[in-house]
N, C-alpha and C positions, 0 to 999 in steps of 0.2 A: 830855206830851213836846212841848216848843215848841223844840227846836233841829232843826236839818236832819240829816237820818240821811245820811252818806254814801253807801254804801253801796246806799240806792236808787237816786240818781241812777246811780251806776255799773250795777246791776243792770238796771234800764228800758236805760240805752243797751245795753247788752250784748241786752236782748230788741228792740229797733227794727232791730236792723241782722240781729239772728238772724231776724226774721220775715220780713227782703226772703232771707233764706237761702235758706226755701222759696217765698217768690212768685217768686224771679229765674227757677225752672227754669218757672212759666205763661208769663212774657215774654215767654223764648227758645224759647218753641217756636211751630215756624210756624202751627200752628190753634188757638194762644192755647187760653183755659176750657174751649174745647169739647172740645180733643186731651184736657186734665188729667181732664176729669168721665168721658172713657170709659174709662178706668184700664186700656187697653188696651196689646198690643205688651209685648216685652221690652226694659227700659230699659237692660240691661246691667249686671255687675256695678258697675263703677268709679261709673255714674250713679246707681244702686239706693244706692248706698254714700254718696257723697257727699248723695242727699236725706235720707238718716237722718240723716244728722248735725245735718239742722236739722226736718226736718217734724214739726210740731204742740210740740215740746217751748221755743220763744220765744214762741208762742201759751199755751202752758202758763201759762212765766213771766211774761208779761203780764198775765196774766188775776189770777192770786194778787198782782202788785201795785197792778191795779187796786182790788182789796179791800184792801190795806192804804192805799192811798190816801183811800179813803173811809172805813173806821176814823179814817186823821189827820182827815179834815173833818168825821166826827162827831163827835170831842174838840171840837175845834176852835169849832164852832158850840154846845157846853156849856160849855166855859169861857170865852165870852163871853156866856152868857146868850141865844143864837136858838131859835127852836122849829128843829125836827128832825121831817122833812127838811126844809121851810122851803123853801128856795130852793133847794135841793138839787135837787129836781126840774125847776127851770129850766135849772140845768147840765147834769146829764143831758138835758132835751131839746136843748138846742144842742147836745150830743155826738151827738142822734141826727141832726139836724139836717147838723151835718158830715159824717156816715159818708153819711148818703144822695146830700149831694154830692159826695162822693169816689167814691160805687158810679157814681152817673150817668156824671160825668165824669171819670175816671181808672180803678177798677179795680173788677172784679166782686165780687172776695174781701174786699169791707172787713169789719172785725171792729167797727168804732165802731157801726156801729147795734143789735149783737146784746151790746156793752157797756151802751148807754144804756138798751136795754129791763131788762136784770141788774137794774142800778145802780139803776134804776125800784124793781124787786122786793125788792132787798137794802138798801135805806135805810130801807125799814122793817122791817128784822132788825136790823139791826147792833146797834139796842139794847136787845133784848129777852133773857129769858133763856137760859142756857146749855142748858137746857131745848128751849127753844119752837126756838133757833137748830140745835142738834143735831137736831131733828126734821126741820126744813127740809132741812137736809142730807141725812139719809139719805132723803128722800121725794125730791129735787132727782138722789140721786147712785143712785137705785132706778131712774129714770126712764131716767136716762141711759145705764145699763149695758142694763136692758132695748133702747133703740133703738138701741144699737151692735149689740148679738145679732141685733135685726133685720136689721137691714141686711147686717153680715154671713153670714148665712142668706137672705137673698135673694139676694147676689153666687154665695155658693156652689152654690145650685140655678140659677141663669142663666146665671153669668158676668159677668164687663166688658164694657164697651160693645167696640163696634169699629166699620172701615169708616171710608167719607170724611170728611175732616173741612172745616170752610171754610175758607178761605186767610186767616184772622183778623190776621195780620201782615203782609198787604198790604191793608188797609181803608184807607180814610180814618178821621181822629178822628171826624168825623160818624155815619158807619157804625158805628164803634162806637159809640159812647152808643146809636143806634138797635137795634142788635143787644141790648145791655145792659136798655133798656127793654121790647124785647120778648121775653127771656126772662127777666125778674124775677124768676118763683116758681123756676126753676130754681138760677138762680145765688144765691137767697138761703135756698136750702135748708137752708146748713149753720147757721142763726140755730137752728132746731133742738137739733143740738147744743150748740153754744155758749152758750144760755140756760142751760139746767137747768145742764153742765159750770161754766157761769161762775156761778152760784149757791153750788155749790161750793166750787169756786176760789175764791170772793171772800169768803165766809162762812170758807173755811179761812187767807187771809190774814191776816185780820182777829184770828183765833186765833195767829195766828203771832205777831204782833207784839206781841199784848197778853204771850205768854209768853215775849218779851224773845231772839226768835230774831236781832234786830240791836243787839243788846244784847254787852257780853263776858261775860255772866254766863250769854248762849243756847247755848257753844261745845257742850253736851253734847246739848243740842238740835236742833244743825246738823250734828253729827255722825250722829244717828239720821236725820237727813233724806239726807246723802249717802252709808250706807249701803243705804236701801231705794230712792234714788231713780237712785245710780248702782251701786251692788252689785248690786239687785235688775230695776232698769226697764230697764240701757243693754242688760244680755243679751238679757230679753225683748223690749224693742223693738226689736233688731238682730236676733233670729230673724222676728218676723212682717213685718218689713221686706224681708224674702227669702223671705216666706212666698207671695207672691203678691198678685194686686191686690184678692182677696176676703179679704182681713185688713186692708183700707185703714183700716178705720171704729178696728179693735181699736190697731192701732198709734198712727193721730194723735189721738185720741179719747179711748182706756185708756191706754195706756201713756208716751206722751209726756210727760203732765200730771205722772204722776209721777216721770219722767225729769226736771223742772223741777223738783219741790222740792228734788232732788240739785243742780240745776244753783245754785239760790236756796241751799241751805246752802254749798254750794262757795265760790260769788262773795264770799258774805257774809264767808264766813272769810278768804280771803285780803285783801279791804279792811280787816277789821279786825286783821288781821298786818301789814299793812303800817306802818311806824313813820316812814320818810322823807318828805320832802315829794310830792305826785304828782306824773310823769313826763308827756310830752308826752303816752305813748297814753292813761295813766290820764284828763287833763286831757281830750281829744276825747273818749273813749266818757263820762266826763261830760258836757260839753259837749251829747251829743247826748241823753242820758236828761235832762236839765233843758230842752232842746226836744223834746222824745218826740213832741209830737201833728204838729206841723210836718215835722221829718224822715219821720216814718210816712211822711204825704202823700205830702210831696215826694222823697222817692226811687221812690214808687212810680211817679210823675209823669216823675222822670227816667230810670227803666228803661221808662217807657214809649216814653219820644224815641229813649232807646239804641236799644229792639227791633223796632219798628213801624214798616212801611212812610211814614207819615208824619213820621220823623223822621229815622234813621240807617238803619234796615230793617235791623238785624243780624242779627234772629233768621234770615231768609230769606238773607242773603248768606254767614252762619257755621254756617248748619247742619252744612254736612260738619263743622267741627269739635267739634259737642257731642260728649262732654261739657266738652272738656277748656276750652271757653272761657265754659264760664256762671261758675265760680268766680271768674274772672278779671275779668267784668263785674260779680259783686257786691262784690269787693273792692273794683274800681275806684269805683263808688258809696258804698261804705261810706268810703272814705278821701275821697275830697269831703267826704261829710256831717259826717265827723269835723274835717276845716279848716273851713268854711264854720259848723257850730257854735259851736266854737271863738274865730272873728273875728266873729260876730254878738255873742254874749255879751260881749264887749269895751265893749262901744254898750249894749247892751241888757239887763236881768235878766230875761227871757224870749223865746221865739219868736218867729216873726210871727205865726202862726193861735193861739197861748197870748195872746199881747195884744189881739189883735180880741178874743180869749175874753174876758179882762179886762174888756174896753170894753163886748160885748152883757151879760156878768154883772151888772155893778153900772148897766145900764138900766131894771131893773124898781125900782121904790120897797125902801128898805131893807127886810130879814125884819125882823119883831116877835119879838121881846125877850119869853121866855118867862114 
């Protein structure tokens, strides 16, 4: 398959701007990481309501396309003849590379470094047999059910956190990174889950694709996905969503991921329904999944100016208004990234941090030719 699958581009942008969904509600809130990790307090129905709608299930979707992603570059590098992974593993490390400068200097929650260490793991799956890859899976997806049980059996014999939190939205950037640095094993806890999950997930991508789920031959196939993933997941992840803050782990963890393969058979169907030329918004949320690694970044980057004492300090001056003005600020971010995409690609056939990518990729001496 050497043509460009629409439909992912569409897909990834639909998951970049769904993942600032759920980091917009850490921004806005005045004790930043610290307020979110003690899953304390009542957030209110309308707020409780509106974070389902995005938490853990664009994290889902991202994750299942970063495994189809890497499926196309292991075709990719056999039908040109490269060992495998080859160099594959230099791009994963420049993605860990990135995530670590994104945790440092912009945001606690990055997912690039808990991708890069996957991608690490699952390069040498992707071509082995149906066999060896199904074992992984269920040993991967064994692991990870286990450590949600945990965790939610410890919430439930404890509780959530509580009590004061730091005034995290009036730091300085300084103070942050330094804050970041010194609680690292905290904030990068959740690599945890996201390994084994993204082993998963990206071993289940990779499945997906080969059985032609973006294909028009998969309709019967995306059908079965959005009936368990929005028939079966949007209920149950809408009950443990209102279940409490000790169903945290079951809700973004279990049930999200596969609230995304509903949300992945969905998107897919309707791109490939569509018959007319694409429209302004189809053309932006393109626009911004063909710069996926860049808008990540950089919206995070920008809801950090919006919320943060050191930029516009909104979170601390709009407080009385949560919830009703966090939507409004990821909107307002999302429709930037969607123009600013949009008029970069004009100039450009990729991002700005996707072309550094380009430029450190092909600095190592060519892969040898199998």
């Amino acid at each position: 398959m050497t043509r460009r699958i629409d439909a992912l581009d569409v897909l990834r942008g639909v998951a970049i701007m769904g993942t600032l969904g759920t980091n917009i509600w850490i921004f806005t809130a005045p004790g930043g990481p610290a307020e979110f990790l003690q899953l304390g307090g009542d957030p209110g129905v309308v707020e409780t309501f509106l974070r389902f709608l995005s938490n853990g299930k664009f994290l889902g979707l991202l994750t299942l396309l970063f495994g189809v992603g890497l499926e196309l570059q292991h075709r990719s590098a056999l039908r040109k003849g490269l060992a495998w992974p080859g160099r594959y593993l230099w791009r994963a490390s420049l993605l860990f590379v990135e995530g670590a400068l994104h945790f440092v200097l912009v945001f606690e929650f990055d997912v690039l470094m808990g991708y890069a260490i996957t991608s690490m793991i699952v390069a040498y799956l992707i071509g082995r047999s149906r066999r060896v890859v199904t074992a992984w899976m269920v040993a991967a997806g064994t692991l990870h059910v286990a450590m949600v049980a945990l965790t939610t059996a410890a919430l439930m014999m404890t509780g959530p956190g509580g009590g004061d939190t730091l005034p995290y939205a009036r730091l300085g950037w300084l103070d942050q990174v330094a804050f970041r640095l010194q609680n690292v094993v905290v904030f990068r806890t959740e690599l945890v889950f996201i390994v084994p999950m993204g082993i998963v997930l990206f071993l289940l991508g990779a499945r997906l694709l080969r059985a032609g789920v973006f294909e028009e031959h998969g309709a019967g196939l995306r059908r079965k996905l959005i009936a368990v993933g929005l028939g079966l997941g949007v209920p149950l992840n809408l009950a443990t969503s209102f279940a409490g803050p000790e169903w945290f782990a079951v809700d973004r963890y279990l049930l999200a991921p596969m609230v995304a393969l509903g949300l992945l058979g969905l998107i897919t169907s309707v791109v490939l329904g569509m018959r007319d030329a694409p429209g302004m918004l189809r053309r932006g949320i393109t626009g911004v999944g063909r710069t996926a690694l860049s808008c990540y970044v950089f919206q995070n980057l920008a809801a950090s100016i919006l919320c943060y004492g050191w930029g516009l300090g909104l979170a601390d001056r709009l407080d009385s208004f949560r919830p009703w003005w966090v939507p409004l600020a990821w909107a307002g971010i999302c429709l930037l990234f969607l123009v600013l995409s949009s008029l970069w690609l004009r100039r450009f056939s990729r991002g700005p941090l996707e072309l550094a990518w380009q430029w450190a990729y092909q600095a190592p001496s060519p892969a040898r030719r199998t």
